[in-house]
C-alpha positions in Angstrom: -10.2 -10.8 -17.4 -8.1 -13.1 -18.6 -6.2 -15.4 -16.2 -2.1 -15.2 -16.4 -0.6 -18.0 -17.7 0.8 -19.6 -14.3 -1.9 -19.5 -13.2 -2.7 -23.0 -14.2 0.4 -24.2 -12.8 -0.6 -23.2 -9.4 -4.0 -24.7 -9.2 -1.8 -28.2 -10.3 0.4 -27.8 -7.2 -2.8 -26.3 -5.0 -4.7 -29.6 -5.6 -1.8 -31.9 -4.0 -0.8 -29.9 -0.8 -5.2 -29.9 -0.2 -5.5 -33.7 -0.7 -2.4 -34.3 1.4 -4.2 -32.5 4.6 -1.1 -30.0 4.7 -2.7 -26.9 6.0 0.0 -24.7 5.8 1.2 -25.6 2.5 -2.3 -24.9 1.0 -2.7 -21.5 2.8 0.4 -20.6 1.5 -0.1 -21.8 -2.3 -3.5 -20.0 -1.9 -2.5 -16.4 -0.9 0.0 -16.7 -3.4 -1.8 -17.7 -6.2 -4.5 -14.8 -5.2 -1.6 -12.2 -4.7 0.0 -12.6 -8.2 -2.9 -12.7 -10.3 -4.6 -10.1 -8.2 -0.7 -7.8 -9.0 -1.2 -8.7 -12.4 -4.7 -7.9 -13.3 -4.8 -4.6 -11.2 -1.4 -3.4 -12.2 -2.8 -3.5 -16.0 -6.0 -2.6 -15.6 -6.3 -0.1 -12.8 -2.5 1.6 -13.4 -2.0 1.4 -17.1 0.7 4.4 -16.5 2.7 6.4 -14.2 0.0 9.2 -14.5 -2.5 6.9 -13.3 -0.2 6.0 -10.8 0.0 9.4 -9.5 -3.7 10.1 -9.3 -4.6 7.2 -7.2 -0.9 8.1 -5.1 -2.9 10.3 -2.9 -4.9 8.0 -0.6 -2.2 5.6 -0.7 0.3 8.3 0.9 -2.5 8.7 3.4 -3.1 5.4 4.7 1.1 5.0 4.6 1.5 7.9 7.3 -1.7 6.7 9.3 0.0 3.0 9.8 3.2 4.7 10.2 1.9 7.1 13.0 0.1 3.6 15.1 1.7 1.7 17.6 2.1 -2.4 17.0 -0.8 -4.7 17.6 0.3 -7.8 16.9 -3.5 -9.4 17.6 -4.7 -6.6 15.3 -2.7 -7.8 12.4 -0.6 -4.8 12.7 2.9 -6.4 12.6 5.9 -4.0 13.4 7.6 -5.1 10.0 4.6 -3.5 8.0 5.0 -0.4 10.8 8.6 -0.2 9.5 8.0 -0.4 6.4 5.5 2.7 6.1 7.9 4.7 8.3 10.7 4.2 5.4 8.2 4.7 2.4 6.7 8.1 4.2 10.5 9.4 4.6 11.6 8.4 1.3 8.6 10.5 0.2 9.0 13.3 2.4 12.6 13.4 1.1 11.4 13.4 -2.7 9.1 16.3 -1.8 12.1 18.7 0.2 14.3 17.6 -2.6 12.5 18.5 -5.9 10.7 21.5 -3.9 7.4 20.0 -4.9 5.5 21.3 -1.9 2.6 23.9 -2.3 0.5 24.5 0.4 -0.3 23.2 3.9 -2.6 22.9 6.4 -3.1 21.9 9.9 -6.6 21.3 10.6 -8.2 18.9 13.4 -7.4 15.4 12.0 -3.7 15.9 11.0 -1.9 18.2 8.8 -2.6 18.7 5.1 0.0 18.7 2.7 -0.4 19.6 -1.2 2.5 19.2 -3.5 2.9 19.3 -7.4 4.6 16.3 -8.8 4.6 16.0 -12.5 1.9 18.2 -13.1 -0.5 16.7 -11.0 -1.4 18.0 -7.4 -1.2 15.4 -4.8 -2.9 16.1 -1.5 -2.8 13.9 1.5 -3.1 13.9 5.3 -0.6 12.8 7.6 -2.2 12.8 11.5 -0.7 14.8 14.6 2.6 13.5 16.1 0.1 12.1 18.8 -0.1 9.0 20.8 -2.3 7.0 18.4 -5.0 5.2 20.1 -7.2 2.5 18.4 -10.9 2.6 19.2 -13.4 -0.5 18.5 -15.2 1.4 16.1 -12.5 1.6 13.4 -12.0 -1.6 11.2 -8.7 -2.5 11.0 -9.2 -5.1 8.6 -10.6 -3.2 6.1 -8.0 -0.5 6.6 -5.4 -3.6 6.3 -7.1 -4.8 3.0 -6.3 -1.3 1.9 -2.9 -1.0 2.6 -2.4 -4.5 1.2 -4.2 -3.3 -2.0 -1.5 -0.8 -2.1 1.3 -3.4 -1.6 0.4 -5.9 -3.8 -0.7 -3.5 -6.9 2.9 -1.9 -6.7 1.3 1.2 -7.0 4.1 2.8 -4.4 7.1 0.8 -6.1 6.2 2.0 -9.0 5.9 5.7 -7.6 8.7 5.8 -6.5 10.7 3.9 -9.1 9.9 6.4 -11.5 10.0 9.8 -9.1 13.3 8.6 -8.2 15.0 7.5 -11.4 13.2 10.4 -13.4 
């Protein structure tokens, strides 16, 4: 993998806020360095197209509705913003779904209901869990979880979903 072309630039203004002893300054250059260069070598490589896109859509929808169905943990690392925001992006889907008439099958089984819906030609099947009191156990990593949804976030993958199911 090649690096981008900023990236460079960022290790030249990294260096200064580290020997300064400005914390904050060098946390911040740091996760944004390693947020754009991850963007731009996954968005390439792992989601060439918008039919990739689609085929990796499916556990992305999933983990969307699970953060959207928990309750705020701000200790967690579950902020309410990032709550918010997967409430919006599962609506927005679930209106692109009733819209187009994309839906196929369904299924309510014991860990949610199952939903199956043809967009584009290619099925996409996720979960979305009971309208339930969600209650978070110790034996579920959250951070990994969270790494996921972040991998989500920072490859685009649902921007660029729903840029092209919308505009299409």
């Amino acid at each position: 993998l090649q690096p981008p072309p900023h990236f460079p630039i960022m290790l030249k203004h990294y260096r200064p806020a580290g020997k300064k002893k400005e914390g904050n300054a060098a946390k911040y250059i740091t996760r944004t360095k390693a947020v754009k260069y991850l963007q731009v070598s996954l968005q390439d490589f792992r989601y060439p197209s918008f039919i990739d896109a689609l085929r990796g859509l499916d556990d992305c929808l999933t983990m969307v509705d699970l953060f959207a169905a928990l309750p705020a943990q701000t200790g967690e690392g579950i902020e309410v913003d990032r709550i918010h925001k997967c409430l919006r992006l599962s609506h927005e889907w679930q209106a692109y779904i009733s819209r187009t008439h994309s839906l196929r099958k369904t299924y309510i089984g014991v860990k949610g209901i199952y939903y199956q819906a043809n967009v584009k030609g290619r099925k996409i099947t996720w979960l979305t869990p009971h309208a339930l009191q969600q209650v978070l156990s110790d034996e579920v990593d959250l951070k990994v979880m969270l790494t996921f949804l972040e991998f989500y976030e920072v490859t685009s993958l649902w921007s660029l979903a729903h840029c092209f199911l919308f505009v299409l």
